[in-house]
mmCIF file as Biopython writes it, N, C-alpha, C and O atoms, coordinates in Angstrom:
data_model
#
loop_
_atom_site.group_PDB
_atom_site.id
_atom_site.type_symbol
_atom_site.label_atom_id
_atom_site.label_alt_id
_atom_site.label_comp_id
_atom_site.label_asym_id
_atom_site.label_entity_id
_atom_site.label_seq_id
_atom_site.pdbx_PDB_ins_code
_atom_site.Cartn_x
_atom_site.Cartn_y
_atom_site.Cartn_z
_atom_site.occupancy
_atom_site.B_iso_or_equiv
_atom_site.auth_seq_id
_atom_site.auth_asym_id
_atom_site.pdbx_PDB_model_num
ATOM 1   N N  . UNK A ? 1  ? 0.854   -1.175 0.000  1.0 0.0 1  A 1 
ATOM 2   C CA . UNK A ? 1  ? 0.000   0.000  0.000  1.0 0.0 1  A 1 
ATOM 3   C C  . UNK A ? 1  ? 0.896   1.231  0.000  1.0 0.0 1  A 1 
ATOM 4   O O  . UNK A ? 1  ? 1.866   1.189  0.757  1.0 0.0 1  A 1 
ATOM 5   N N  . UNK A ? 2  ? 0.723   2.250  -0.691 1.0 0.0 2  A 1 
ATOM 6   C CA . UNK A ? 2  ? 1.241   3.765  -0.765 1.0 0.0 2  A 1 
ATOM 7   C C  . UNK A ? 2  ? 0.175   4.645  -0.090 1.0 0.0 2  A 1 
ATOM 8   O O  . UNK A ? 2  ? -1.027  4.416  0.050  1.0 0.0 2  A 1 
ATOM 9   N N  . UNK A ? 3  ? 0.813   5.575  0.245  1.0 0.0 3  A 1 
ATOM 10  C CA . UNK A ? 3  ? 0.219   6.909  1.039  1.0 0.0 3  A 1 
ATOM 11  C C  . UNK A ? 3  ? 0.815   8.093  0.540  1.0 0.0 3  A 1 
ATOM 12  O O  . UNK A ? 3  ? 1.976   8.220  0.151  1.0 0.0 3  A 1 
ATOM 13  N N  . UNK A ? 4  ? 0.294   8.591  0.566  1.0 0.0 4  A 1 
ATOM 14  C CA . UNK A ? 4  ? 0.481   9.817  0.149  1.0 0.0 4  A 1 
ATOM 15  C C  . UNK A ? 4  ? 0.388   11.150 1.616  1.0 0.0 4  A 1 
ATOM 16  O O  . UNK A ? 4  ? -0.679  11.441 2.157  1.0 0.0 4  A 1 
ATOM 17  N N  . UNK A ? 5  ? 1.305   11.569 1.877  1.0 0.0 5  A 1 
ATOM 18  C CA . UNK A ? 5  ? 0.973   12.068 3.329  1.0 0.0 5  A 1 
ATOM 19  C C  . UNK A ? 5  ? 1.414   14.022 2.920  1.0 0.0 5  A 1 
ATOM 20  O O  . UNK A ? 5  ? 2.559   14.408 2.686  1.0 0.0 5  A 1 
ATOM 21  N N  . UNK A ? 6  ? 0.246   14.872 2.939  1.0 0.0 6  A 1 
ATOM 22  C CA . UNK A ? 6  ? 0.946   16.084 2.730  1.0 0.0 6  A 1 
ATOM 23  C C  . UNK A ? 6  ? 2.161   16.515 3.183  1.0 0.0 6  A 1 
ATOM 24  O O  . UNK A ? 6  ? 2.854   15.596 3.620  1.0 0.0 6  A 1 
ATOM 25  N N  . UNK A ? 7  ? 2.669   17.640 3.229  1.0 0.0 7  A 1 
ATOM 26  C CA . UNK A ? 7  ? 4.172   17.347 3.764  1.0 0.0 7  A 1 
ATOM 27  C C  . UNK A ? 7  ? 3.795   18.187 4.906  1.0 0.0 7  A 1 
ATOM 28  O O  . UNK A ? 7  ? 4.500   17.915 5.878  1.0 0.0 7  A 1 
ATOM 29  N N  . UNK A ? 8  ? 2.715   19.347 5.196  1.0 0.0 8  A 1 
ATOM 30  C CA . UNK A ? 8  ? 2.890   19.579 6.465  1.0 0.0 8  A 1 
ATOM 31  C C  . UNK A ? 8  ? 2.132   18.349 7.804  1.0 0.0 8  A 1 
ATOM 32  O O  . UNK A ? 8  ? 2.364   18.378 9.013  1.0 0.0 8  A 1 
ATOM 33  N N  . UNK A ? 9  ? 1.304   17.467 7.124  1.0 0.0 9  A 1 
ATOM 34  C CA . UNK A ? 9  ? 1.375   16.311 7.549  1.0 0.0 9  A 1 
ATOM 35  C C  . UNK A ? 9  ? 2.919   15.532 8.182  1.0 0.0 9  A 1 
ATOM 36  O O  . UNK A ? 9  ? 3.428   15.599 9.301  1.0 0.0 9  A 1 
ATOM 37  N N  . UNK A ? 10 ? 3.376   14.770 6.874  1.0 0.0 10 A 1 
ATOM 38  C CA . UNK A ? 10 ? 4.580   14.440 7.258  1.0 0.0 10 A 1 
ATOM 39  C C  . UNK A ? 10 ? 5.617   15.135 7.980  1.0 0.0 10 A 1 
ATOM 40  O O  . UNK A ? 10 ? 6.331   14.589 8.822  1.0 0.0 10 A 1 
ATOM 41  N N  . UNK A ? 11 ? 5.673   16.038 7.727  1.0 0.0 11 A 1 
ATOM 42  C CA . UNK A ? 11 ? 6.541   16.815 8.997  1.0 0.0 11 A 1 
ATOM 43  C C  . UNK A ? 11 ? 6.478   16.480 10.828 1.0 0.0 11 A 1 
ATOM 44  O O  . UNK A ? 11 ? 7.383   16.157 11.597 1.0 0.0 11 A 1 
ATOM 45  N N  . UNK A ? 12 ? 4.675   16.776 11.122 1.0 0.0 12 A 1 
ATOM 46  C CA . UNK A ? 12 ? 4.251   16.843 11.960 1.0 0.0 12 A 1 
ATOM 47  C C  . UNK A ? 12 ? 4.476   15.656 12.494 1.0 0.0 12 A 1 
ATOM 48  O O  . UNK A ? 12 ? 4.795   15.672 13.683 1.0 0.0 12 A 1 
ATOM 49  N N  . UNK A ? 13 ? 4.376   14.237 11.763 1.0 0.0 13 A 1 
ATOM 50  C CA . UNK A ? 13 ? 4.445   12.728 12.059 1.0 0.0 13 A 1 
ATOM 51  C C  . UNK A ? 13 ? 5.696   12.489 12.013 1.0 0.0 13 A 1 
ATOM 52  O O  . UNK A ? 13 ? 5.873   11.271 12.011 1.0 0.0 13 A 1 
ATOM 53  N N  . UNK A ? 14 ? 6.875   13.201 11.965 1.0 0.0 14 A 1 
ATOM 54  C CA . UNK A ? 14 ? 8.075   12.812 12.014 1.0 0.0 14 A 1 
ATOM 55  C C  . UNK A ? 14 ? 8.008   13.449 13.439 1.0 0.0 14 A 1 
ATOM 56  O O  . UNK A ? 14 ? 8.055   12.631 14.357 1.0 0.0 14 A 1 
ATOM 57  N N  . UNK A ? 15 ? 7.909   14.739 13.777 1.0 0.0 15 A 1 
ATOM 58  C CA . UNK A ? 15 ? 8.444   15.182 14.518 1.0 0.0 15 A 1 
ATOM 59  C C  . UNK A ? 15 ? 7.597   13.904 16.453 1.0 0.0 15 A 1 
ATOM 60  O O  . UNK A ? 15 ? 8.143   13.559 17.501 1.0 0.0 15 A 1 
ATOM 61  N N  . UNK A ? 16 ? 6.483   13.742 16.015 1.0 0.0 16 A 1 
ATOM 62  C CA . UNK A ? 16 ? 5.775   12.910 16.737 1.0 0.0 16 A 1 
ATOM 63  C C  . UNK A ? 16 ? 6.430   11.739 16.698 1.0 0.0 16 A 1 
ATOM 64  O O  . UNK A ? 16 ? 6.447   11.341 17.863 1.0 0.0 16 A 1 
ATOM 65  N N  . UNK A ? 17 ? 6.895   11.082 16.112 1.0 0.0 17 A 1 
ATOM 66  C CA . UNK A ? 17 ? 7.303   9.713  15.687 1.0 0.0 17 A 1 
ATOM 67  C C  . UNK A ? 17 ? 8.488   9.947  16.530 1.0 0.0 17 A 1 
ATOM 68  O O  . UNK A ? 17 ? 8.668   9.161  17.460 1.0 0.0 17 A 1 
ATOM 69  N N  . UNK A ? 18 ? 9.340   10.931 16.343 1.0 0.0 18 A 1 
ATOM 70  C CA . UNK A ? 18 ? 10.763  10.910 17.323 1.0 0.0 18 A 1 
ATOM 71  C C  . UNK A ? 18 ? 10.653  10.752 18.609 1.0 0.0 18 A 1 
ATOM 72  O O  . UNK A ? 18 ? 11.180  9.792  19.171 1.0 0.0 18 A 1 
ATOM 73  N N  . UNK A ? 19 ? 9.667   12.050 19.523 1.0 0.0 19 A 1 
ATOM 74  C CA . UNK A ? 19 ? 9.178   12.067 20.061 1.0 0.0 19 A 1 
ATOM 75  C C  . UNK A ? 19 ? 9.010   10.689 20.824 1.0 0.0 19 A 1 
ATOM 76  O O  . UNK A ? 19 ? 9.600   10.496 21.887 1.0 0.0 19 A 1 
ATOM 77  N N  . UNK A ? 20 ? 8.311   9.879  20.335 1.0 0.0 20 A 1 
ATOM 78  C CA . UNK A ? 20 ? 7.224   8.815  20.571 1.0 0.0 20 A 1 
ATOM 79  C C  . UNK A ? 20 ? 8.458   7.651  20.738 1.0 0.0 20 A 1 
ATOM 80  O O  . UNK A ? 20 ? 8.498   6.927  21.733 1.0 0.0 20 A 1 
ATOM 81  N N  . UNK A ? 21 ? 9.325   7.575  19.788 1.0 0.0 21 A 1 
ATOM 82  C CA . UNK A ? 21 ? 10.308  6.904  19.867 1.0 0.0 21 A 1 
ATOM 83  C C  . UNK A ? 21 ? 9.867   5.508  18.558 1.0 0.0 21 A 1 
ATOM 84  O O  . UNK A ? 21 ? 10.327  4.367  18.587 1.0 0.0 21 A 1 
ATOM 85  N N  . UNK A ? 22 ? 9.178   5.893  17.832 1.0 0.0 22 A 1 
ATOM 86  C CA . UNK A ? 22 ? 8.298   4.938  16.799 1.0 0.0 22 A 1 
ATOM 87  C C  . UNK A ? 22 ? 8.517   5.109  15.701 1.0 0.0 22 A 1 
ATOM 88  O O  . UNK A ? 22 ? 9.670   5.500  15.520 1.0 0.0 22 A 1 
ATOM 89  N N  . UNK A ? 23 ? 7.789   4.973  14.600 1.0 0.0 23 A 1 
ATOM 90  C CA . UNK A ? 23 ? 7.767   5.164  13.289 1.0 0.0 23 A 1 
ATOM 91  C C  . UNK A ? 23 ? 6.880   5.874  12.721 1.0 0.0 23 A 1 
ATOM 92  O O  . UNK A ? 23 ? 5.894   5.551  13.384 1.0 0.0 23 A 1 
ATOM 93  N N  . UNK A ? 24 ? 6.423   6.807  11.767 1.0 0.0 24 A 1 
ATOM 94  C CA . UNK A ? 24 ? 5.626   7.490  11.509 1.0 0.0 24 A 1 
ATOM 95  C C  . UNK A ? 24 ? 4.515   6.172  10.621 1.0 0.0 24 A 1 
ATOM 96  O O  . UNK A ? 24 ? 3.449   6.405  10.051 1.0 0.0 24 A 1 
ATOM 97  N N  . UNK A ? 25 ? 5.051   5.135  10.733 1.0 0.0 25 A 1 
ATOM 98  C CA . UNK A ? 25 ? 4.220   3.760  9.806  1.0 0.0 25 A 1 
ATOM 99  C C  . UNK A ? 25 ? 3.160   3.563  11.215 1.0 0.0 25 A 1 
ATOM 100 O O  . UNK A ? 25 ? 1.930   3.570  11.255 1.0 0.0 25 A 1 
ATOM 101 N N  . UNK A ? 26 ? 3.971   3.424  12.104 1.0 0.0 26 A 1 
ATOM 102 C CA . UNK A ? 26 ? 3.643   2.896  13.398 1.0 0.0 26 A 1 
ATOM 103 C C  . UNK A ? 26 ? 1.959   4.004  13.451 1.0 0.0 26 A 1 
ATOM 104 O O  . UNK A ? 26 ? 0.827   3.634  13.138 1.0 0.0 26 A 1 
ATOM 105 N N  . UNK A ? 27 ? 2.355   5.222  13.899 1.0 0.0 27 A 1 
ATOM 106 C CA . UNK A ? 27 ? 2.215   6.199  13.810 1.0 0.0 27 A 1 
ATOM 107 C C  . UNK A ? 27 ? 0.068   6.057  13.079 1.0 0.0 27 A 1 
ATOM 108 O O  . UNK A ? 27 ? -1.071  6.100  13.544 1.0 0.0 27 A 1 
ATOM 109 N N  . UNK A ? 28 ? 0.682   5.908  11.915 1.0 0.0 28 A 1 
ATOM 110 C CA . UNK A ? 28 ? -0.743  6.248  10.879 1.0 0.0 28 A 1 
ATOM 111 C C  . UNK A ? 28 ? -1.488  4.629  11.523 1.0 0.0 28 A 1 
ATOM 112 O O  . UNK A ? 28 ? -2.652  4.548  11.917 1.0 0.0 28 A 1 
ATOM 113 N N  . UNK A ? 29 ? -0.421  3.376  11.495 1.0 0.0 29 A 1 
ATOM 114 C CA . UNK A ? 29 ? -1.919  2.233  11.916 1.0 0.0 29 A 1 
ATOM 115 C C  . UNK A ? 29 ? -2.395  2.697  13.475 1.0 0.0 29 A 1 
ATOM 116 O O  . UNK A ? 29 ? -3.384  2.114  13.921 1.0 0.0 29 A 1 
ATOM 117 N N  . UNK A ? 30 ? -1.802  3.619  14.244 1.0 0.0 30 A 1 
ATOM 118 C CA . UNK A ? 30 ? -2.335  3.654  15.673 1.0 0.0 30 A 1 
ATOM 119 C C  . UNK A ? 30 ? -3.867  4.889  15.091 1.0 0.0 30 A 1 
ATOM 120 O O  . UNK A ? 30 ? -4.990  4.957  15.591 1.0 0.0 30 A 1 
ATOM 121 N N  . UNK A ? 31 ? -3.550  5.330  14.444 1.0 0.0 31 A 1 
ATOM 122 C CA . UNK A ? 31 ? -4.888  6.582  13.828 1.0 0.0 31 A 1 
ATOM 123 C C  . UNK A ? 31 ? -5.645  5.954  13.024 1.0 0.0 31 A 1 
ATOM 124 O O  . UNK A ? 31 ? -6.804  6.369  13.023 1.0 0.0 31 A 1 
ATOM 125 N N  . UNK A ? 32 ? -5.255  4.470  11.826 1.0 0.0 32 A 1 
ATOM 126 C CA . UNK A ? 32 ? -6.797  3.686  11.585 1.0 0.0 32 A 1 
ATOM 127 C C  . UNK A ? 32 ? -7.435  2.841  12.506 1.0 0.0 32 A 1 
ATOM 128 O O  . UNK A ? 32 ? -8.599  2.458  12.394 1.0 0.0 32 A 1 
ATOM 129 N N  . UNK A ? 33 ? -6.403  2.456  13.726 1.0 0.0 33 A 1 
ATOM 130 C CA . UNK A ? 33 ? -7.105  2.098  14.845 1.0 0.0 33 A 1 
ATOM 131 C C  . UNK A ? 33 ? -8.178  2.710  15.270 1.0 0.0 33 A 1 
ATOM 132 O O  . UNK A ? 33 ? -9.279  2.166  15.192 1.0 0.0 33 A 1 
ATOM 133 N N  . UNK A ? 34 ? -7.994  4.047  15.830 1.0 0.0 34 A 1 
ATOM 134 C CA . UNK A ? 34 ? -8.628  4.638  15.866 1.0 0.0 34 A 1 
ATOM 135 C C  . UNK A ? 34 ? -9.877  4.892  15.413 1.0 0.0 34 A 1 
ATOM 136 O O  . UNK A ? 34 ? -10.958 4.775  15.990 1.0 0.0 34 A 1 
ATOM 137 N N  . UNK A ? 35 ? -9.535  5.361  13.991 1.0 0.0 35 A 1 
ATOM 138 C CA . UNK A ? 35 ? -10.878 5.715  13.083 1.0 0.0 35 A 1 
ATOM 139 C C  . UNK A ? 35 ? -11.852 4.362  13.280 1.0 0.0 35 A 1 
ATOM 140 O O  . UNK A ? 35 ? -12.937 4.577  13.819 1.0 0.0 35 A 1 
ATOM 141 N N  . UNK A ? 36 ? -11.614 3.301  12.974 1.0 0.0 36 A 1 
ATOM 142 C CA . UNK A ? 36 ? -11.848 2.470  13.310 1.0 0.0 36 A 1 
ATOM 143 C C  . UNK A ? 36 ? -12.900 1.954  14.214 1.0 0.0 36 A 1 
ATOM 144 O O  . UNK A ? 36 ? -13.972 1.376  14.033 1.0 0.0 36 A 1 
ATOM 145 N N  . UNK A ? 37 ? -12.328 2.298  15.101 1.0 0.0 37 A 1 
ATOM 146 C CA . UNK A ? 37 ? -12.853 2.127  17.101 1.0 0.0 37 A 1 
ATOM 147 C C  . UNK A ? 37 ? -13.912 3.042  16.719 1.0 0.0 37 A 1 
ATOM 148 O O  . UNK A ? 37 ? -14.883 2.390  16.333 1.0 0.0 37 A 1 
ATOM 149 N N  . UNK A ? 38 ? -14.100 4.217  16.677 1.0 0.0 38 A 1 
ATOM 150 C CA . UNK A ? 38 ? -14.659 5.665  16.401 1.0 0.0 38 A 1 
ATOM 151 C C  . UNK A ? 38 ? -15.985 5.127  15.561 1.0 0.0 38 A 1 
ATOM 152 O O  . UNK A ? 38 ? -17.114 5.088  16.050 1.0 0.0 38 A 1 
ATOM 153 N N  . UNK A ? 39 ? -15.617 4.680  14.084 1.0 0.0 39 A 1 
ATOM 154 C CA . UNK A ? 39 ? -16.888 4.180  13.647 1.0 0.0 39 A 1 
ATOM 155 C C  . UNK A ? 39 ? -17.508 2.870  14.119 1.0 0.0 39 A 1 
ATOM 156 O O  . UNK A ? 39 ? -18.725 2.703  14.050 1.0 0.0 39 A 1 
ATOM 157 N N  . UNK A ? 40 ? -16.555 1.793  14.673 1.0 0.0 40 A 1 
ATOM 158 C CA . UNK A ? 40 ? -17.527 0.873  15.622 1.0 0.0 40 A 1 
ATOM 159 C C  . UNK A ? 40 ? -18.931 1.245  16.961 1.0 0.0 40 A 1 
ATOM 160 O O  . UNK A ? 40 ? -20.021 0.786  17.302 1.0 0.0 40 A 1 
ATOM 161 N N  . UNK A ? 41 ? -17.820 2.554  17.399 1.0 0.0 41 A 1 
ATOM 162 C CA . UNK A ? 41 ? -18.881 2.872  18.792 1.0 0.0 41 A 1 
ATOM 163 C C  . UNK A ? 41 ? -20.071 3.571  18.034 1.0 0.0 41 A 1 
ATOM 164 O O  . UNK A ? 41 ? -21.146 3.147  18.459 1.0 0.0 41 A 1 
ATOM 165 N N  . UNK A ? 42 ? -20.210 4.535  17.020 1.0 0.0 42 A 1 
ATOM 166 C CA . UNK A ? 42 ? -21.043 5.464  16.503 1.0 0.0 42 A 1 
ATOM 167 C C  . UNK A ? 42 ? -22.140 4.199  16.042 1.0 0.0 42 A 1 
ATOM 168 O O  . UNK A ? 42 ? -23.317 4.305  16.387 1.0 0.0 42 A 1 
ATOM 169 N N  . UNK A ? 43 ? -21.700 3.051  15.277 1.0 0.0 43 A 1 
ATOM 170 C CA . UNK A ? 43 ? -22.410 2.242  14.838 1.0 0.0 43 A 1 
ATOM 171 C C  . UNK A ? 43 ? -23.449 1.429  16.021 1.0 0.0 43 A 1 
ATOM 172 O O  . UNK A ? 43 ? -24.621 1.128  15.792 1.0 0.0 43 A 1 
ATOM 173 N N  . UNK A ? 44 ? -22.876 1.221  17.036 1.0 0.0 44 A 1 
ATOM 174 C CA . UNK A ? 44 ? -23.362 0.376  18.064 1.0 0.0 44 A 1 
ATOM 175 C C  . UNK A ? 44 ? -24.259 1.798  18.785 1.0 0.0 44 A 1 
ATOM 176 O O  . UNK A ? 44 ? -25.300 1.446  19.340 1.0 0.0 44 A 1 
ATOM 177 N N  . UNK A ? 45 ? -24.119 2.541  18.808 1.0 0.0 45 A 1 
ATOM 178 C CA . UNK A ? 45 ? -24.633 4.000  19.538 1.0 0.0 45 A 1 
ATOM 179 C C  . UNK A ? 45 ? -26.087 4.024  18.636 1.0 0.0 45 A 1 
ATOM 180 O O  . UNK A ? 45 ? -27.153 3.829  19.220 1.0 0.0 45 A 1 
ATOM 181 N N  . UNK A ? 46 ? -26.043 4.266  17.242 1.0 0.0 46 A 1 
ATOM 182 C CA . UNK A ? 46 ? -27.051 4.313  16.487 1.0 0.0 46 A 1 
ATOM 183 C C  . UNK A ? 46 ? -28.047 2.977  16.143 1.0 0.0 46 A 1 
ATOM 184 O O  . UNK A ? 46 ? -29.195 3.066  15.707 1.0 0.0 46 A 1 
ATOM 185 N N  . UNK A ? 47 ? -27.391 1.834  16.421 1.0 0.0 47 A 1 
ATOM 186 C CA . UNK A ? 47 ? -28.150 0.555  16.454 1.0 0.0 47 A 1 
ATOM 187 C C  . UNK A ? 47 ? -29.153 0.644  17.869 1.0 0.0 47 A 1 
ATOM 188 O O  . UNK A ? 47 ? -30.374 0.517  17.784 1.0 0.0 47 A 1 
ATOM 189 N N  . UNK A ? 48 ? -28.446 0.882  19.164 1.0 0.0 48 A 1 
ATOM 190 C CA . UNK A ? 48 ? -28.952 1.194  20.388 1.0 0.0 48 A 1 
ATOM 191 C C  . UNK A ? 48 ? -30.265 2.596  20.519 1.0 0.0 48 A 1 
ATOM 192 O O  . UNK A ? 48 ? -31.365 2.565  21.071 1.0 0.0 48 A 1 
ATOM 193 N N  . UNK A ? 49 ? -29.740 3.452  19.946 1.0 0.0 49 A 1 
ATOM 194 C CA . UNK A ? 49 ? -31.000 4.225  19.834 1.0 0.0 49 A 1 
ATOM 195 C C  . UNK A ? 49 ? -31.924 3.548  18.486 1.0 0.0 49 A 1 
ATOM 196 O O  . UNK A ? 49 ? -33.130 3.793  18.512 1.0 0.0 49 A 1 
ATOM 197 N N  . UNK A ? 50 ? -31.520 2.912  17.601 1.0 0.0 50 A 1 
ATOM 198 C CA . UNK A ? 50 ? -33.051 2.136  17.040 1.0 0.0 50 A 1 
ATOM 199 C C  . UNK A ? 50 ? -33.367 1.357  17.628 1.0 0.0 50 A 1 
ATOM 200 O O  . UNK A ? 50 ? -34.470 1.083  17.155 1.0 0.0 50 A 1 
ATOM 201 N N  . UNK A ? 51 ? -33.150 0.582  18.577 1.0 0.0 51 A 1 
ATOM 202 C CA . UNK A ? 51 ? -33.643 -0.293 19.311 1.0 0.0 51 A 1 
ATOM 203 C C  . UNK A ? 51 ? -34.663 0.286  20.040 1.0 0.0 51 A 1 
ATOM 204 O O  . UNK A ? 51 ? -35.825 -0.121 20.021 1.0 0.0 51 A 1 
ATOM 205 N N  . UNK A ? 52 ? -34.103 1.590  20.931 1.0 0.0 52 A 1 
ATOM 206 C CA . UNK A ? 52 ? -35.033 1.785  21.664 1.0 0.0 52 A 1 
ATOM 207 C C  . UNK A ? 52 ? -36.274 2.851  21.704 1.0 0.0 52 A 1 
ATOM 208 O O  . UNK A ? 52 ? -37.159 3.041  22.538 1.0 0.0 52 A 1 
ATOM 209 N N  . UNK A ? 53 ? -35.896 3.601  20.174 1.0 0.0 53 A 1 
ATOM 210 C CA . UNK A ? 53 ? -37.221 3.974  19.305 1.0 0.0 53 A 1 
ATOM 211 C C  . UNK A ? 53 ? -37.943 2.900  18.842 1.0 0.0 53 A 1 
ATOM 212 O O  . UNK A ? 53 ? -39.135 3.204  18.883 1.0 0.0 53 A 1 
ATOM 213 N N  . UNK A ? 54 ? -37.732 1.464  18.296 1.0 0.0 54 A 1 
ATOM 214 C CA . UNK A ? 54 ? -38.608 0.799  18.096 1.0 0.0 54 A 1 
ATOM 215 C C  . UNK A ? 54 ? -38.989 0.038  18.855 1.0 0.0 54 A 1 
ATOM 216 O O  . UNK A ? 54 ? -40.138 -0.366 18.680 1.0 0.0 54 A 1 
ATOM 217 N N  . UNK A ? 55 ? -38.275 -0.449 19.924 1.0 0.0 55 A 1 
ATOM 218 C CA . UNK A ? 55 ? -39.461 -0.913 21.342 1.0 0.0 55 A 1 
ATOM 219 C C  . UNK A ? 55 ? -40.071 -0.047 22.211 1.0 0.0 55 A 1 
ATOM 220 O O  . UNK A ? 55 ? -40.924 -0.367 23.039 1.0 0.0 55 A 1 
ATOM 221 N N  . UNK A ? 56 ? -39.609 1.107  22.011 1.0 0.0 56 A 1 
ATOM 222 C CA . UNK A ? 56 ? -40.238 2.006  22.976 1.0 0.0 56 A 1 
ATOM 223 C C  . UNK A ? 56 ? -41.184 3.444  22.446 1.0 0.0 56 A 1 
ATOM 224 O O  . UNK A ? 56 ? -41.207 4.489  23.096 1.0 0.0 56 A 1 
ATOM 225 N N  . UNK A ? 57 ? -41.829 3.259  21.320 1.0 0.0 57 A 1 
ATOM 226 C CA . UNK A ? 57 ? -42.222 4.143  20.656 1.0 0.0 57 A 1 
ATOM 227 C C  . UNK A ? 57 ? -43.631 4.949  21.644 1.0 0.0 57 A 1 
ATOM 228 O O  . UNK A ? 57 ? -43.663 6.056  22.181 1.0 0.0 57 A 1 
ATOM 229 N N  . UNK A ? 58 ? -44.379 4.164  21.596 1.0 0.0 58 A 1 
ATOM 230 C CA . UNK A ? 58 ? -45.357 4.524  22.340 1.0 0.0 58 A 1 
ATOM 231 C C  . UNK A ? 58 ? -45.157 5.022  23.624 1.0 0.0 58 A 1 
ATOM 232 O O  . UNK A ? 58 ? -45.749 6.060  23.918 1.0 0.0 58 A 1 
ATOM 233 N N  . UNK A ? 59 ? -44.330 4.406  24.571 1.0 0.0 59 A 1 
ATOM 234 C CA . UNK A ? 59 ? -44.047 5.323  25.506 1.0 0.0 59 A 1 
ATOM 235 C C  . UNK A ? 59 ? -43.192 6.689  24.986 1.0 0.0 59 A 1 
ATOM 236 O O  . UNK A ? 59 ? -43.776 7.756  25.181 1.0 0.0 59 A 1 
ATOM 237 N N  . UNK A ? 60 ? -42.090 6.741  24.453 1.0 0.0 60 A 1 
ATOM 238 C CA . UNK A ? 60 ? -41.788 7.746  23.747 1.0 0.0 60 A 1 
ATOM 239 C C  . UNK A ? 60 ? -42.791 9.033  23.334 1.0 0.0 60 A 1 
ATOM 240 O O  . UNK A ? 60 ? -42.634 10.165 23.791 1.0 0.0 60 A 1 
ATOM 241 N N  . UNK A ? 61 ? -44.027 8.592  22.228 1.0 0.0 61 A 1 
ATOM 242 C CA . UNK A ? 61 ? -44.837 9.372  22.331 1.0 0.0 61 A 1 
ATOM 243 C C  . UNK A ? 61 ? -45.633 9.899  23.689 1.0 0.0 61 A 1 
ATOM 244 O O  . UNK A ? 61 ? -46.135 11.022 23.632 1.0 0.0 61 A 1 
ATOM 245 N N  . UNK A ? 62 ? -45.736 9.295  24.640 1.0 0.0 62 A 1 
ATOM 246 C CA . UNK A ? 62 ? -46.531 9.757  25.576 1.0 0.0 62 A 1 
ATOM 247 C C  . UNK A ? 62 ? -45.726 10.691 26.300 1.0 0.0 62 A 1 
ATOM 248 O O  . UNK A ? 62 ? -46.172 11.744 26.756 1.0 0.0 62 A 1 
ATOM 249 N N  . UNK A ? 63 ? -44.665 10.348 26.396 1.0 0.0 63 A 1 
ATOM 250 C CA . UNK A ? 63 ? -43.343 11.534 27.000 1.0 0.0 63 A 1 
ATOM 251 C C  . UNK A ? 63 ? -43.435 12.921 26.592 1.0 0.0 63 A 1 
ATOM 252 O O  . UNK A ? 63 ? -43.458 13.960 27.252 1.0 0.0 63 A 1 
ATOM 253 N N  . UNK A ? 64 ? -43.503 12.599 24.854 1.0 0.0 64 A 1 
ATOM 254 C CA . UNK A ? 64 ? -43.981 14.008 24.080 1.0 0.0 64 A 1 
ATOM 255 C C  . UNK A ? 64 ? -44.750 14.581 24.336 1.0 0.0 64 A 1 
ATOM 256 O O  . UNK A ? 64 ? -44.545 15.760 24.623 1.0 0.0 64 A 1 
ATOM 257 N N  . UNK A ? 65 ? -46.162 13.984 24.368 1.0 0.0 65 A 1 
ATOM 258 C CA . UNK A ? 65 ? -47.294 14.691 25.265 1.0 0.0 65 A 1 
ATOM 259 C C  . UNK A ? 65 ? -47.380 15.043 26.308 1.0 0.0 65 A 1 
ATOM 260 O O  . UNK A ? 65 ? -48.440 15.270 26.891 1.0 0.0 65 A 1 
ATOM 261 N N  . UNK A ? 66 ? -46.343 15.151 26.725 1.0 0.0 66 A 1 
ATOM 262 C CA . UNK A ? 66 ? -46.565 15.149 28.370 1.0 0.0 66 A 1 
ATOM 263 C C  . UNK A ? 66 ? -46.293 16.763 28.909 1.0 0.0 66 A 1 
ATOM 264 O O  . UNK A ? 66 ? -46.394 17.041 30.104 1.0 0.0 66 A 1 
#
């Protein structure tokens, strides 16, 4: 796989990478980790609120009215 990393990007990931004592390779899989993790929880977050709009609708509405 190639990347293409802007250079004020790459700059920034070098200077982190030293820092860090790592690799700027290292570096980008710890941030698709990330992204990753990020869209797992959003997914499970939005499955959980359909769940509980569709078992709980009617009470829901009565809340509204209230």
């Amino acid at each position: 796989m190639n990347l293409r990393v802007p250079e004020d990007l790459d700059r920034r990931l070098e200077k982190l990478a030293a820092e860090e004592h790592t690799s700027k390779s290292a570096l980008l899989l710890q941030g698709a980790e990330l992204v990753l993790q990020r869209h797992a929880r959003r997914h499970e977050i939005s499955e959980g609120l359909n769940f509980v709009i569709g078992h709980n609708a009617e009470l829901l509405k009565r809340l509204e009215d209230a």
